[in-house]
C-alpha positions, 0 to 999 in steps of 0.5 A: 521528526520524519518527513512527510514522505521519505524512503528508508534504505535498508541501513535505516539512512532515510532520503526525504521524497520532495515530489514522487517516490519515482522521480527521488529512485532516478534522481538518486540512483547511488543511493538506491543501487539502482540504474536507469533501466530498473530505476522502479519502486519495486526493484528498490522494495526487493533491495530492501528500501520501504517507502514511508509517508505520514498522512493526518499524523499516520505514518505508513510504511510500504514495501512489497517485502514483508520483512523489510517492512518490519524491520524498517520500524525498527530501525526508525523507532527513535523518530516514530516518538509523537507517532500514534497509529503506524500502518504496514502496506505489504504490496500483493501484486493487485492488492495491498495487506494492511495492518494496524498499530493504534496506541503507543502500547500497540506499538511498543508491543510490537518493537519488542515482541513483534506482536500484532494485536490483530489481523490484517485486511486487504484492499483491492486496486479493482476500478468500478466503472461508473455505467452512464445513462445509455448502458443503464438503459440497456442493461434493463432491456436485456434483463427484459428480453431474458425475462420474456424469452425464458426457458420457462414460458417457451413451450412445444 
């Protein structure tokens, strides 16, 4: 049985994460390969290291190189038995590839074939601003004034 959350090196040794993907990469810089200076989840991804997490008996696995995401399943595939759905997040500078393994078929699929069932989507790290009342209001009395002054009604 895995973790909640660990990292997988790129020999499959897996490292349970106790707080934070970061704080495990500094507290374990040997393991990693790393030093104070690039001690990062980006540079561990580029090394070969996948972070791993299981969220509501999902486990998902992160890298932003694809093919040690994975090859990371593969090398973990004794552990991921009770395992049903599995999630692959390739990390795209502000977006995020996801795709799916749902099934234990879906799966088993892929291990031998690397065959996926279907295509992935993508998720974007965009934050809405939420608009308060005074931005609201103002926005409508722009619109207003645009609508008033239009090219349309001025006339010579």
């Amino acid at each position: 049985m895995l973790a909640d959350k660990f990292w997988i090196n790129p020999k499959g040794q897996i490292l349970w994460v106790v707080e934070d993907y970061s704080d495990t990469i500094l507290k374990n810089l040997e393991f990693f390969n790393l030093n104070y200076s690039n001690a990062l989840p980006v540079h561990a991804h580029r090394l070969g290291f996948v972070e791993g997490e299981i969220v509501d008996e999902i486990l998902i696995l992160r890298s932003s190189v694809i093919k040690y995401l994975y090859e990371s399943l593969n090398k973990i595939k004794d552990h991921v038995d009770d395992i049903l759905q599995i999630e692959f997040h390739l990390q795209l500078g502000n977006k995020i590839m996801i795709r799916n393994l749902n099934g234990k078929k879906e799966i088993q699929l892929f291990l031998e074939e690397r065959i996926f069932p279907r295509n992935g989507k993508y998720k974007f790290f965009v934050k809405k601003e939420k608009k308060n009342l005074i931005s609201n209001i103002g926005s409508i009395i722009n619109k207003l004034y645009a609508k008033k002054i239009s090219p349309n009604n001025i006339t010579n």
